[in-house]
Structure formats: structure tokens, C-alpha cells
C-alpha atoms as a printed R data frame, in Angstrom:
    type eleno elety resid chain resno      x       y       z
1   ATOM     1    CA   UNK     A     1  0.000   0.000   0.000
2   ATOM     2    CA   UNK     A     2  2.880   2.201   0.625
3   ATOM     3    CA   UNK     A     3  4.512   1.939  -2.583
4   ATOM     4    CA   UNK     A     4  1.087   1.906  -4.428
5   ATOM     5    CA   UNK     A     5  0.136   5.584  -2.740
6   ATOM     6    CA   UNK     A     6  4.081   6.572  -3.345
7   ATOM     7    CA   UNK     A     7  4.145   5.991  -6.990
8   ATOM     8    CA   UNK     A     8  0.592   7.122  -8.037
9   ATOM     9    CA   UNK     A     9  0.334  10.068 -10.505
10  ATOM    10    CA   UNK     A    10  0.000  13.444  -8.488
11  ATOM    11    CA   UNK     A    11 -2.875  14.606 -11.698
12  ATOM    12    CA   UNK     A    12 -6.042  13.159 -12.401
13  ATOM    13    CA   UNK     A    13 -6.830  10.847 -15.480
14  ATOM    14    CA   UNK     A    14 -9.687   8.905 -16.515
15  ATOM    15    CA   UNK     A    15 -8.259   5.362 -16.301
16  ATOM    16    CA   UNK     A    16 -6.490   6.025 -12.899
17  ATOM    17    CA   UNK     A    17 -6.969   3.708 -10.038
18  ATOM    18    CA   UNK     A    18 -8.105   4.254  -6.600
19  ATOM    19    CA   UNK     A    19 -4.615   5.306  -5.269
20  ATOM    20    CA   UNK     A    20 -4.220   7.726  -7.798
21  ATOM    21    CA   UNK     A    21 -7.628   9.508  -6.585
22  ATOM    22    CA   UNK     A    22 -6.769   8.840  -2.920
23  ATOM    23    CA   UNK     A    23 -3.227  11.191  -3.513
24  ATOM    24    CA   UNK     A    24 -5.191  13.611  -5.634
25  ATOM    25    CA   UNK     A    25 -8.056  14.589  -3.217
26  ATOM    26    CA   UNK     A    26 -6.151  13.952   0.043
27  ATOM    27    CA   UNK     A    27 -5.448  17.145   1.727
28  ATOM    28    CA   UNK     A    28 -1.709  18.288   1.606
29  ATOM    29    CA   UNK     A    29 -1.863  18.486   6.107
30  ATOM    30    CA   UNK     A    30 -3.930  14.760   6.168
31  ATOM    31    CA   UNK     A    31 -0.640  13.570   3.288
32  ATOM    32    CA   UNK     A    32  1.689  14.916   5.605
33  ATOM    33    CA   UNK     A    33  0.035  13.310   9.372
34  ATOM    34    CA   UNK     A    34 -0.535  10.276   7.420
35  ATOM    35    CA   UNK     A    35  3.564  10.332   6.547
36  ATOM    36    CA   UNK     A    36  4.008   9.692  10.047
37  ATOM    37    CA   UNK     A    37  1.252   7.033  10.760
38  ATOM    38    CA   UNK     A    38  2.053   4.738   8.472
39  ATOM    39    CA   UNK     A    39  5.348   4.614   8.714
40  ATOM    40    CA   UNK     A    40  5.412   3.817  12.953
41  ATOM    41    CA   UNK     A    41  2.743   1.479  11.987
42  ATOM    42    CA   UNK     A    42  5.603  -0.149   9.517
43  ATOM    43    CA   UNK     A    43  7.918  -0.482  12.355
44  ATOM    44    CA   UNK     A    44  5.589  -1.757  14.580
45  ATOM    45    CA   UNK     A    45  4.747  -4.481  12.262
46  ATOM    46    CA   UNK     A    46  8.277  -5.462  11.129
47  ATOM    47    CA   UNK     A    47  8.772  -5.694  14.268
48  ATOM    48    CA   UNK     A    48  5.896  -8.308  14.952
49  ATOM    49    CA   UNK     A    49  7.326  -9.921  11.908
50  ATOM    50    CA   UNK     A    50 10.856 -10.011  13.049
51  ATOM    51    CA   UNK     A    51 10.195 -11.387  16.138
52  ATOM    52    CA   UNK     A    52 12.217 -14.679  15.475
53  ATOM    53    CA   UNK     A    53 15.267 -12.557  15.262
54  ATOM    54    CA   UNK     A    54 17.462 -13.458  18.494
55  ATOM    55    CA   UNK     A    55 18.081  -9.785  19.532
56  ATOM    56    CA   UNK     A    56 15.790  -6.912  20.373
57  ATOM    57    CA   UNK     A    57 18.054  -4.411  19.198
58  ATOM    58    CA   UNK     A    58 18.894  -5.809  15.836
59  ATOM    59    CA   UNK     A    59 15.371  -6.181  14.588
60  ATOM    60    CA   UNK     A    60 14.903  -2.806  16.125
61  ATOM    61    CA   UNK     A    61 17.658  -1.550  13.975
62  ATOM    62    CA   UNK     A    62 16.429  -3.652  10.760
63  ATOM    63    CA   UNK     A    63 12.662  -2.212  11.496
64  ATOM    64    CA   UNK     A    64 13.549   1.165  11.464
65  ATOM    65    CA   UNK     A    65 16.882   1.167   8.943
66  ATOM    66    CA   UNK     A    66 14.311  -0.629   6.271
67  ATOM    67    CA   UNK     A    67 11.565   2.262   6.894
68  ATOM    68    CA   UNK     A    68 13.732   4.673   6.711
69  ATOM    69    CA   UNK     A    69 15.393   3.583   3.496
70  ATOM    70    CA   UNK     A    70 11.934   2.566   2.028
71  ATOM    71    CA   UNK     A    71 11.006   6.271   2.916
72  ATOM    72    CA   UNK     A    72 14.125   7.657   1.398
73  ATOM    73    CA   UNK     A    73 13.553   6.240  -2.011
74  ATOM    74    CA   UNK     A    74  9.845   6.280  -2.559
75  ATOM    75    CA   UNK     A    75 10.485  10.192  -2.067
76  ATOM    76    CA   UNK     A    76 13.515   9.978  -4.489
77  ATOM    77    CA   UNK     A    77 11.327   8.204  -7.011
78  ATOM    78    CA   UNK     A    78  8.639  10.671  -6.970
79  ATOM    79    CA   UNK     A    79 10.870  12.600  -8.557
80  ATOM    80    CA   UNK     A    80  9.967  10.712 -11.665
81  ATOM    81    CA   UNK     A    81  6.431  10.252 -11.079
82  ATOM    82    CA   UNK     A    82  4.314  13.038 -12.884
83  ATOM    83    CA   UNK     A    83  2.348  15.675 -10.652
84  ATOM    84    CA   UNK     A    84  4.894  14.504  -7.967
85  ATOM    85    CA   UNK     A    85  7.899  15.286  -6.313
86  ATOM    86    CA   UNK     A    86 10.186  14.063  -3.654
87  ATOM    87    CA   UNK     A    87 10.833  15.475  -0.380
88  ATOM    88    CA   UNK     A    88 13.294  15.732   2.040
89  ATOM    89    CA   UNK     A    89 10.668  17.224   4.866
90  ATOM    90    CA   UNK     A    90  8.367  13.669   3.740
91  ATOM    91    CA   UNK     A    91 11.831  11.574   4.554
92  ATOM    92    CA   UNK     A    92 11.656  13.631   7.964
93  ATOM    93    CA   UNK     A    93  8.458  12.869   8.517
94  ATOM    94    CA   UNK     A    94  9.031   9.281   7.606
95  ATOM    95    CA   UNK     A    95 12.105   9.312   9.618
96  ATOM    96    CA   UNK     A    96 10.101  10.504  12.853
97  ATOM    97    CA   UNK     A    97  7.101   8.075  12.271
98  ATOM    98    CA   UNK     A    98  9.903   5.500  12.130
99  ATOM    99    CA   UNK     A    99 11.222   6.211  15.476
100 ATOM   100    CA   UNK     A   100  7.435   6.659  17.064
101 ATOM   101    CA   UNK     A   101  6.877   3.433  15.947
102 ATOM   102    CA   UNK     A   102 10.356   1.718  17.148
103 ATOM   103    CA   UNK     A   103  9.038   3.606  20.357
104 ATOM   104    CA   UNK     A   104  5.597   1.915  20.509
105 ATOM   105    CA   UNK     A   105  6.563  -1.441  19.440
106 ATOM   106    CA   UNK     A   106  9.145  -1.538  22.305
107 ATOM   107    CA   UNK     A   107  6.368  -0.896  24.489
108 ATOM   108    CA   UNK     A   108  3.949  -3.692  23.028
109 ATOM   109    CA   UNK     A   109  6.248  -5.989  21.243
């Protein structure tokens, strides 16, 4: 879902899926909040799904080092992606929702 919402067309066009409407019409502030949602709730669940890995900290460095890297080049690829662009403030934002959600899982996981 990440990567679908990531590299749908920023304009409208009559054969465009449901991603590509859900960029469109999704208010720039509600974009940005959502930014940091998803990506904690990305950690969070790698960490669920890493939980076979012997040590705490190393899936906690995988969870967030593969968020933050995912983040990082989904916004360097929207560079290519018409009606688009990448953003360092969106890897910020994906950075900090990383974190948030190393910081929750800890808690729950």
C-alpha cells in the first residue's frame, strides 16, 4: 500500500486507479500526518514480523533502517512520477514516524 500511494500520478486521469484519486483529493496536512502514521505502523509491524530474530536491538535496527530507506527512495522516485515530487521534509516525517513506531513497538512488542 505504501509503494502503491508513493508511486501514483499526483494529476487526475480517466483510467487512474483508486490510489491515484486517494493522492489527488487527500489534503496536503492529512498527506503529511498520514507520513508519520504509516510509517510507525511499519515499524511496529516489522517488528511483529521479526520477532524470530534473536536480539531486540537488531530487529529494532532492521525495522527502522528498512523504513527509513523505504522512505528515502519512494520520495527519491517521486521525482519521476508526474504531478509529484520528492521530499526531504516527507523523509523527515518518515524518519520521525519510524522512530514513534520503534518507540511503541518496544512498548507492546
Amino acid at each position: 500500500m505504501i509503494i502503491a500511494l508513493s508511486i501514483a500520478p499526483g494529476h487526475a486521469q480517466p483510467d487512474d486507479t483508486i490510489f491515484s484519486w486517494l493522492v489527488i483529493f487527500t489534503a496536503a496536512p492529512v498527506q503529511k500526518a498520514l507520513h508519520f502514521v504509516i510509517y510507525a505502523a511499519l515499524v511496529v509491524l516489522w517488528m511483529w514480523t521479526l520477532e524470530a530474530t534473536g536480539s531486540r536491538s537488531v530487529r529494532a535496527l532492521l525495522s527502522v533502517a528498512l523504513a527509513i530507506g523505504l522512505g528515502a527512495v519512494l520520495e527519491w522516485y517521486q521525482l519521476s512520477v508526474p504531478g509529484r515530487f520528492g521530499s526531504f521534509a516527507d523523509v523527515l516525517l518518515n524518519s520521525a514516524g519510524a522512530i514513534a513506531g520503534l518507540l511503541l513497538a518496544l512498548l507492546l512488542v
